[in-house]
N, C-alpha and C positions, 0 to 999 in steps of 0.2 A: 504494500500500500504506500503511497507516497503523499501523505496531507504534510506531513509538515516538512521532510526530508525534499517535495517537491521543488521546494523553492532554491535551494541552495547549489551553490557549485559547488559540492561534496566529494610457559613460563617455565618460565620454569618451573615444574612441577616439583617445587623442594618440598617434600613429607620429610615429616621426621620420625625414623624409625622407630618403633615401639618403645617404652622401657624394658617392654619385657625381653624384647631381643636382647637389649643393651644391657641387663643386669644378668641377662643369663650366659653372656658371655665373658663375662671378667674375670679376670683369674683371681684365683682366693692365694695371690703368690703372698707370702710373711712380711716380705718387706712393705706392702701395703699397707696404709694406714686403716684398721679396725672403723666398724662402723658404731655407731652409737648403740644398735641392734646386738653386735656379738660378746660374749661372754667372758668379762675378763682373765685374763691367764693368772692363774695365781703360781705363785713359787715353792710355797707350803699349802699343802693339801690336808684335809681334815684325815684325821688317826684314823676312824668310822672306817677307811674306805678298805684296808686290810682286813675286815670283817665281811666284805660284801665279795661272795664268793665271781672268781675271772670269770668273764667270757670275754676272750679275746678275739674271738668272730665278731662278735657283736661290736666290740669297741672299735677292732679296724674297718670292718667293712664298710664304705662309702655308700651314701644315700643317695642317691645320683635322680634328679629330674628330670625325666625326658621334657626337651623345648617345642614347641609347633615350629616347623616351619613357616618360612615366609613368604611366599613368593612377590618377585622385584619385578613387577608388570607394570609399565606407565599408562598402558590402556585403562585400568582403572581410575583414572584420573580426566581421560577424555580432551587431555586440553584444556580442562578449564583452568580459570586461577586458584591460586593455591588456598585449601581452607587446613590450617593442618590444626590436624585433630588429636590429640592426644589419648590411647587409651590404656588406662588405670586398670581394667579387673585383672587383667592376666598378672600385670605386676603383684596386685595385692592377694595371689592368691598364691602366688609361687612363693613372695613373701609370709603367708601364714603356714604352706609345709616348712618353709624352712625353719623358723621359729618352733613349728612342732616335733621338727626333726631331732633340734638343738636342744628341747625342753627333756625329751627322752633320753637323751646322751647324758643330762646332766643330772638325771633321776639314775644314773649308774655311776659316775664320776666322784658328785658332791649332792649328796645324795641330804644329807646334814648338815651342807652350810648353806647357813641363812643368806650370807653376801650375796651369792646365786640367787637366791630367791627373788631379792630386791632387783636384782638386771634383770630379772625375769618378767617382774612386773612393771619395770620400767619398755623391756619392749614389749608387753603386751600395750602399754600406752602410747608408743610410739605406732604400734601397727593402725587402734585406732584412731588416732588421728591421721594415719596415712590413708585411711579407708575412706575418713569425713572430709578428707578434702577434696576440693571440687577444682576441677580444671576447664579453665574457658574455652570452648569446641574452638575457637578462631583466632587468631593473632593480628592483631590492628595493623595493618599497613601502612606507610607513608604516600603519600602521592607524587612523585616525582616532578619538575619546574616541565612544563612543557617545551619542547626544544625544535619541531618541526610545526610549523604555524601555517596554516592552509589563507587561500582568499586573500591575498597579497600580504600577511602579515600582520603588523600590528597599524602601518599606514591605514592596508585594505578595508581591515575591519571598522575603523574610524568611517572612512566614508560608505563603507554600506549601511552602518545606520543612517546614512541619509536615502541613499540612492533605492533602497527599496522601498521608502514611502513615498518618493518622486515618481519613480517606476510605477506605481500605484492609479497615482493621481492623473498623472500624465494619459496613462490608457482609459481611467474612466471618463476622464472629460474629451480623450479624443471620440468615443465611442457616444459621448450623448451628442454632437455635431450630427447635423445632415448628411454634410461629406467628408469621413473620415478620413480621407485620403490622407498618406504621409505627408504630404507636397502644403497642406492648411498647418502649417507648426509656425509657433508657437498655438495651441488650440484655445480661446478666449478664456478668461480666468473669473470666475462670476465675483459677485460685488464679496466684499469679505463678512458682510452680516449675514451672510447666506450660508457662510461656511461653518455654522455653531448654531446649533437649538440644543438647549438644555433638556426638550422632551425628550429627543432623539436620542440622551447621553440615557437617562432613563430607563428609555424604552430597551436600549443595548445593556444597561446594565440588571433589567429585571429576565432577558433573555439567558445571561451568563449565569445569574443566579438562580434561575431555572433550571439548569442544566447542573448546575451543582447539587440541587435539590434530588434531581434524578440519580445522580451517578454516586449519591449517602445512602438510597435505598438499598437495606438489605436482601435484596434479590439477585439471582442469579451465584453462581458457584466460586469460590475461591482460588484461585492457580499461584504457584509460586512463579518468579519468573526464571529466567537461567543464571549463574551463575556469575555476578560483577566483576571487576578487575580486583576489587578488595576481598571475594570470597565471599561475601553476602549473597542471601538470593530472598528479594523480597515481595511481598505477598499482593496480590490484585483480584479486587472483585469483576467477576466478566459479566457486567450487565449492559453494555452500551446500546444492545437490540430492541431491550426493553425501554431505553431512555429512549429510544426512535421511535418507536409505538406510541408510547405518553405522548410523545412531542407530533406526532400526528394526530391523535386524539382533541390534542389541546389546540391546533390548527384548524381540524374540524369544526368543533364549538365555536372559534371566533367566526368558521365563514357561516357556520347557520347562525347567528347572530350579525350576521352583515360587516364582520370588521373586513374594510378594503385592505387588501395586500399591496394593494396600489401605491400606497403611504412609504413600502420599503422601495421603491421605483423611484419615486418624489421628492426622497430624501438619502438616494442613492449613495451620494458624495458625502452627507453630515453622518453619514450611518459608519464610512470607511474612514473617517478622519477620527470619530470617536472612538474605534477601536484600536487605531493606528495611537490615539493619550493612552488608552486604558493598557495595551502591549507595552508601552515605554514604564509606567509607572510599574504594572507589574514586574517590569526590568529590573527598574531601580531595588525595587523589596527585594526581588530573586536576589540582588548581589551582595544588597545587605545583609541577606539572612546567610550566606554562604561565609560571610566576615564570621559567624559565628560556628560554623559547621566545622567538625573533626578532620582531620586530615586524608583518614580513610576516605571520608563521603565526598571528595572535590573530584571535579572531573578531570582527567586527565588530559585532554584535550582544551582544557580551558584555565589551567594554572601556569600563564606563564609570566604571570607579575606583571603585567601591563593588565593598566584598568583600562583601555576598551578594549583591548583583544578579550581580555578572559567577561566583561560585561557583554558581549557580542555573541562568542560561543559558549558561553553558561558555567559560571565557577564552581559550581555544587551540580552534583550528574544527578541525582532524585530528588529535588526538595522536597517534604512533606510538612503538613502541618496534623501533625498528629498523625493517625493514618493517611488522610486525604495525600495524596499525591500528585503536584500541579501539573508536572510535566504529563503524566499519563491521560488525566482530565482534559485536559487543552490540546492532547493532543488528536484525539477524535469525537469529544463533544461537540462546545460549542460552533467552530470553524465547521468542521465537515458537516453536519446535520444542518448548520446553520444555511452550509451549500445546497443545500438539496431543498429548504426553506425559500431562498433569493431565487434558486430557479423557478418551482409553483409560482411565488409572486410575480417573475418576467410572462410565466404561463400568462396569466390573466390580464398583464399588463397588456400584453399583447392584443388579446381582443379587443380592450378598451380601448389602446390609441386607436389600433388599423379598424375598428366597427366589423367586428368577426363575431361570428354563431360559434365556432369553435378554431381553435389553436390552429396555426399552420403544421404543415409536416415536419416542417424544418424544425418548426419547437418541440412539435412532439418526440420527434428525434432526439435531440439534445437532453429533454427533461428526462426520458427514457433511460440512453445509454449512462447519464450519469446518474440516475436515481440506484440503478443497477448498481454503480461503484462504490456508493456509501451504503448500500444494503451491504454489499458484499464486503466492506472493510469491518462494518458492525458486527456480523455475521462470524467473519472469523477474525472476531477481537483477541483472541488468544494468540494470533501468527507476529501480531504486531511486539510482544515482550522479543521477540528474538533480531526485530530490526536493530540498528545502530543508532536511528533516536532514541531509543530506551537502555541498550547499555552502552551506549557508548561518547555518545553527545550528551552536554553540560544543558542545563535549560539559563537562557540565557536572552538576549534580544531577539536573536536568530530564530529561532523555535518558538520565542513568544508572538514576533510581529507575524512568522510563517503559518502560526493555527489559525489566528486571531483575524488577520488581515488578508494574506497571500492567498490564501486558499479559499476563504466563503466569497470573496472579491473580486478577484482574477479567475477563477477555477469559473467562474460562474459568466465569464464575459460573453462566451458564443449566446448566451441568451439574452444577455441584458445588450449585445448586439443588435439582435432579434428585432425588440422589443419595435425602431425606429429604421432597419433596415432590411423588410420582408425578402426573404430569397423562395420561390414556388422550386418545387421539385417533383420528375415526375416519378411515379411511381416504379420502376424499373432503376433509377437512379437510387431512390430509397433504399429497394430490396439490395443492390451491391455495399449500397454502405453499412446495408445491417449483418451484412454476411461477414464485410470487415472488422466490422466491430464485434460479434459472433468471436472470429479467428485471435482476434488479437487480445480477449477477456479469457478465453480458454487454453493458450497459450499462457496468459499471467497467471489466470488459479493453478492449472495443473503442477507447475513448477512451483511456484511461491509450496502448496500444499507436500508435493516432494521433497522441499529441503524444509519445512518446520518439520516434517515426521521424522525424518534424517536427523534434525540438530535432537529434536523429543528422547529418541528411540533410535538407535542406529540397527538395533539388533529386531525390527519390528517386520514382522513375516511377510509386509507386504512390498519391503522394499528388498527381500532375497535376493530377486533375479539382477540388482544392481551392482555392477561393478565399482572398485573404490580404491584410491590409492591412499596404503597409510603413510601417517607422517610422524617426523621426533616427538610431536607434544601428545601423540595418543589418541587424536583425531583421525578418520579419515576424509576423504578428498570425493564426493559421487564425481564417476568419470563415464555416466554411462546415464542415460535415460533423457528428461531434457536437460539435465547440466553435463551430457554429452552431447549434446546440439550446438552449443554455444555455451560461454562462460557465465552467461547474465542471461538465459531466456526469459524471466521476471519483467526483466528492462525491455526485451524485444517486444514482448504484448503490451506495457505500457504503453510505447510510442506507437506503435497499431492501434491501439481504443483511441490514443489522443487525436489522429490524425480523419477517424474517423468520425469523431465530437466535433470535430473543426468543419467537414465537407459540407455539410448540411447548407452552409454559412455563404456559398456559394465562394465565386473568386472576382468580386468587383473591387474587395478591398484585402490588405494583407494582415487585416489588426486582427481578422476569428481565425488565424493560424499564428498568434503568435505564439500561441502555449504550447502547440505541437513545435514549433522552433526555439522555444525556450528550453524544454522539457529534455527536447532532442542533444541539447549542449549541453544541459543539467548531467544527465544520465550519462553521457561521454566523461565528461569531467570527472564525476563519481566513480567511474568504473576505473579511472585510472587512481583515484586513493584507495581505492580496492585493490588493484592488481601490486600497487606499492607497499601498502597492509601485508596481503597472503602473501606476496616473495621474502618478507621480511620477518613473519611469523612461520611461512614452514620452508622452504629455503628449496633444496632440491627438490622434493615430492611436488612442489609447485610449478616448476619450470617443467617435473615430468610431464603435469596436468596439462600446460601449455602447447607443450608437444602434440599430445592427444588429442585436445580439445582446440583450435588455432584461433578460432572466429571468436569476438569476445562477444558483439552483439548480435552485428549482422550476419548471417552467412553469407560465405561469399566475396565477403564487401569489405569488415570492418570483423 
């Protein structure tokens, strides 16, 4: 899925081995310093013990613990980050035969002396306290200064907080003209009291709080997600399907109540400039509350000590308040559902200005194919913990202005195109573009669905017949199925839906392709911090992949 990822031009497995290995292999050589555990040597021995009849089997014979072995498999590790776990029973139990070992020895030796007794009952005190202590499953990590800065840098990042809300502006005011053409630039700038309504700030802030209200609901099932760079893996409720239900139901009621959707049309531009405050303020908090976050929780990709590089790509990689989790919230609530909201309203707008009985083909198309895509992201809300906006991107400007702004705004432009520039199509034109959009959504599910069951479950019956190559961190590599097609088949039906969302729009102007030419350079760029990523993390096994696999997106081509 790509709502908030859309926007952007985008271990070592150290365990530590057991105690139990490690205590049960030291040698009990003399010159060793005694443990607090063992029994002091005495020099003089109680008189008593000349009366307690030999057994000299008994006194020599060595009480010997067989060990478990270990096996030293890094597959059980899988590549992910390191959680290392300490475990205690096996220690404290080898620990209590030997104590019991030692206690029967000394019931033949000193049999009579008290001194014994008291070490005796001092390691019994020792043992329980070694029993009652508790060891922390995880070890806190540092987060390292980041040192490879994407997006020009720390320059880059400075001006893309401007240029994505210019970007913004620029397309929705070329797209409300008559003739959008390239060639009418600068595109008129309306009066500046036009650009603020307070209802408007309102109306957007009781929709976000909306959507927060839905996604509190205890419904729907619990998932962990995978694995962080710190070894954490934290916990998400998967109800997003049912925040979309609510949120049609609740759309419903306003239109049998006559509320016009015409209003989000009419106040198109005060509606994307008030989310474009509400993403920067959110900004602000996100970074201030990351001043306070633990070292483990910062993101790695966004600690590099410049305040607007790490303000841009997000200093803390999951902020929560409390459970609630912003980044996950924002990243397919309000934006994406809010898309699928802005298109219905271009629906209707449509009839309204052009004096229609019902929607052209052209909208129906559009409202269709992308109604489809936020079903389908809701739907399988579970695939999205394994993307790189969830473990791997900071939440930060980037990701806030990209849920918030980028995507219910621009994702939604071939309509709100629409709405002032009818394109007729005929019916045979339709049918090929639905057949494209068909190919290139079925292409995105089947492979997205392949590699989440893959990262889930690698050993999972239905992906047997897959080929794989393994690699040093314990991972394997799919080198067969669609990620033996191409490297990125995900990204090939992407830019297929996209291009298909776009046709409808006809070609008198180039502005309802720009997301397909956006998208298309997006996903390029991406794919090379990808292939920069996997050569870096698994090294040969990767370049084998390359080999096998040549085509990154296109076949053929690229």
């Amino acid at each position: 899925m790509r709502s908030v990822s859309s926007f952007r031009f985008r271990k070592s497995s150290s365990s530590s081995g057991s105690p139990s290995r490690r205590s049960g292999s030291r040698s009990r050589s003399g010159s060793r310093s005694r443990s607090p555990g063992r029994p002091a040597k005495h020099k003089r021995r109680s008189s008593s013990r000349s009366r307690e009849p030999k057994n000299e089997n008994n006194i020599g014979e060595p009480n010997l613990t067989p060990l478990r072995l270990h096996e030293n498999n890094t597959n059980q590790y899988n590549g992910d980050p390191d959680i290392t776990e300490v475990n205690y029973s096996t220690h404290t139990t080898l620990e209590q035969q030997r104590i019991e070992s030692e206690r029967r020895r000394e019931r033949i030796l000193e049999r009579y002396n008290l001194h014994a007794r008291k070490e005796e009952k001092r390691r019994e005190e020792i043992y329980v306290e070694e029993k009652n202590f508790e060891t922390p499953k995880s070890i806190g990590k540092v987060c390292r200064k980041t040192k490879e800065l994407v997006f020009g840098g720390k320059i880059g990042a400075f001006f893309m907080i401007f240029l994505l809300p210019g970007t913004v502006f620029y397309l929705l005011l070329m797209c409300s003209q008559k003739d959008p053409s390239l060639l009418n630039f600068p595109p008129p700038l309306p009066a500046f009291q036009n650009l603020w309504e307070t209802r408007v700030f309102g109306v957007f802030l009781l929709w976000f709080f909306l959507q927060a209200l839905f996604f509190l609901l205890p419904i729907g099932k619990i998932v962990e997600g995978v694995p962080l760079w710190n070894g954490t893996r934290l916990e998400y409720r998967i109800n997003g399907i049912y925040a979309f239900i609510l949120t049609a139901i609740a759309v419903g009621i306003s239109l049998y109540f006559e509320m016009e959707l015409y209003y989000l049309y009419d106040h198109f531009l005060q509606f994307a400039i008030c989310a474009t405050i509400f993403s920067l303020l959110l900004s602000i908090y996100l970074y201030a509350h990351s001043m306070k976050a633990p070292e483990q929780e910062l993101s790695p990709g966004g600690n590099s000590g410049n305040i607007f590089y790490d303000f841009f790509m997000g200093h803390e990689l999951n902020p929560r308040i409390g459970n609630f989790d912003l980044k996950y919230f924002c990243e397919l609530r309000p934006g994406l559902i809010g898309w699928a909201v802005i298109n219905l309203a271009m629906l209707f707008t449509e009839m309204k200005v052009q004096d229609r009985n019902m929607p052209s083909l052209s909208m129906i198309l559009v409202n269709s194919f992308q109604l489809i895509y936020v079903v389908d992201a809701l739907w399988n809300e579970e695939a999205i913990l394994t993307t790189m906006d969830i473990t791997n991107e900071g939440f930060g400007f980037m990701l806030a202005f990209g849920d918030l702004v980028w995507v219910p705004f621009l994702y939604s432009l071939q309509a709100f195109y629409l709405v002032n520039h009818p394109n007729e199509i005929s019916w045979p034109a339709a049918s090929a573009i639905v057949t494209l959009n068909i190919v290139g959504y079925y292409i995105f599910r089947a492979a997205n669905t392949q590699k989440n069951l893959f990262r889930r479950n690698p050993n999972d019956s239905k992906l047997a017949h897959l080929n794989v190559i393994p690699t040093a961190t314990g991972k394997n590599l799919l080198v067969s199925g669609w990620w033996g097609f191409v490297r990125h088949p995900n990204y090939l039906g992407d830019i297929i839906m996209a291009l298909a969302w776009s046709l409808p729009c006809g070609f008198n102007h180039i502005l309802p392709f720009f997301y397909v030419i956006y998208f298309t350079g997006l996903l390029i760029h991406r794919e090379a911090r990808d292939e920069h990523q996997c050569k870096k993390k698994y090294g040969l096994a990767w370049e084998k992949y390359c080999q096998r696999v040549p085509y990154r997106i296109f076949p053929y081509i690229y």
